[in-house]
RODO-2510 file (C-alpha; in nm, 4 decimals, decimal comma):
residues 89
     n   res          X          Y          Z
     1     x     1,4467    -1,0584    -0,2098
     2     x     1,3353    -0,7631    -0,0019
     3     x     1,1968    -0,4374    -0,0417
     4     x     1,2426    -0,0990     0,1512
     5     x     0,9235     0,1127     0,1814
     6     x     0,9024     0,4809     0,3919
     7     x     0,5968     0,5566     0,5574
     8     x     0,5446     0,8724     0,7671
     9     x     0,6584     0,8524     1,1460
    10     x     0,2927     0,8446     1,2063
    11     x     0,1750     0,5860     1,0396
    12     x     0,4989     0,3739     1,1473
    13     x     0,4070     0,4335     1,5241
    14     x     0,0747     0,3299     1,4747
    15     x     0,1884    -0,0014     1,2930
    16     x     0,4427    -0,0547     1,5485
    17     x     0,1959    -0,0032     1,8320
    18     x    -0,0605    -0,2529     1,6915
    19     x     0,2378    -0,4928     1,6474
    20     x     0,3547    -0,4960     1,9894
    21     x     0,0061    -0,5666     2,1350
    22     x     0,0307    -0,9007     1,9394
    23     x     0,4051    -1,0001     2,0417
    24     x     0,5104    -0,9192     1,6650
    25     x     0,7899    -0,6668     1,4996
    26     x     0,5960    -0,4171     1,1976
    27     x     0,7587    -0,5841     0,9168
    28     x     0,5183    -0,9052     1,0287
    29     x     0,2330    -0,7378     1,0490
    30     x     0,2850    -0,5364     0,7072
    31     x     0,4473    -0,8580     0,5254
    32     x     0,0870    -1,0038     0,7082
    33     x    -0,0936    -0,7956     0,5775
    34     x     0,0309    -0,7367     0,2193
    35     x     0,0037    -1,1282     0,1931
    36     x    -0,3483    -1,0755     0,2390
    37     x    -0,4207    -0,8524    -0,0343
    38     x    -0,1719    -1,0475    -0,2607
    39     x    -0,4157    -1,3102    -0,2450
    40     x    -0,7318    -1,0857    -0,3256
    41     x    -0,6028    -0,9780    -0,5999
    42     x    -0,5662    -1,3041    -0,7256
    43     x    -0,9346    -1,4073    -0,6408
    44     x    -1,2122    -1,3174    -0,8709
    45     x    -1,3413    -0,9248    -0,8540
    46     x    -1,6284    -1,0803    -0,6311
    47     x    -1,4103    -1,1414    -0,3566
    48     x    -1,6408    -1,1385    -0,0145
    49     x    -1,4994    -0,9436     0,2737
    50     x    -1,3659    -1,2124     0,5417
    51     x    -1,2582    -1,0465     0,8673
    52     x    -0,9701    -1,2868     0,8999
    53     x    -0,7771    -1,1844     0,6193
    54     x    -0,8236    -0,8185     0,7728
    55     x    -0,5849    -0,7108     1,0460
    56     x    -0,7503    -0,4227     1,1517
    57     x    -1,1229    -0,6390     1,1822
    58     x    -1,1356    -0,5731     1,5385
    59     x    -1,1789    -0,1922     1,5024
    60     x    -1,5020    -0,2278     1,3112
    61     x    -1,7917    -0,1162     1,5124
    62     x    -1,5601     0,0315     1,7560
    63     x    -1,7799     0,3990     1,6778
    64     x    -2,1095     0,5276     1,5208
    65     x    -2,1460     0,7068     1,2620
    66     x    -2,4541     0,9671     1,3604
    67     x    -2,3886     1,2790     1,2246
    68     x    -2,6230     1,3001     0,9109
    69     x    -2,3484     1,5170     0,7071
    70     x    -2,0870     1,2220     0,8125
    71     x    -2,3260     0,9897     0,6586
    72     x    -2,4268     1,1270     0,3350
    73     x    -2,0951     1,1823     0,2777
    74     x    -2,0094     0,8123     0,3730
    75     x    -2,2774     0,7175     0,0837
    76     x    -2,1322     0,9347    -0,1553
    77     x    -1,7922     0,7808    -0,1403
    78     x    -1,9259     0,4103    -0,1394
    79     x    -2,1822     0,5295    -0,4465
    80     x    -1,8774     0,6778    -0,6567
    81     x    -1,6761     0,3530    -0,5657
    82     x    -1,9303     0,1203    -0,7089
    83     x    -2,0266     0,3499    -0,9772
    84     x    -2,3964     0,3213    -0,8767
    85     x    -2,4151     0,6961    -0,8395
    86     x    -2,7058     0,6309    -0,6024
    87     x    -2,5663     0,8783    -0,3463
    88     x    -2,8389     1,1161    -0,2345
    89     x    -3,1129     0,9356    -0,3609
***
């Protein structure tokens, strides 16, 4: 069986670009990377990030992150995801 998604141009272009650099079409790379989160949502909730299972692992560290605004900001969002609420403290 097989599914039809839509994604905007942009996002297609970008998928398509990252694709090519690795000799594969965008359906591998999205079947890839669907696969991947298939299987973490299987694992238990205290799945540990492994860069392998991430096809977009060689981005990270790429920039910095130095505006102080940025970074609060940053905090907030990872402090509302956890539900800590420690953002700003």
């Amino acid at each position: 069986m097989s599914h039809t998604l839509s994604l905007p141009d942009e996002v297609y272009q970008l998928i398509k670009d990252y694709a090519a650099v690795r000799g594969q079409s965008a359906e591998e790379v999205v079947a890839a990377w669907a696969s991947s989160i298939a299987g973490q949502a299987r694992e238990p909730a205290e799945a540990v990030y492994d860069p392998a299972d991430d096809p977009l692992a060689e981005f990270l560290g790429v920039g910095e992150l130095t505006d102080p605004e940025a970074i609060r900001h940053h905090d907030a969002v990872f402090a509302e995801e956890d539900g800590t609420g420690a953002a700003g403290e």
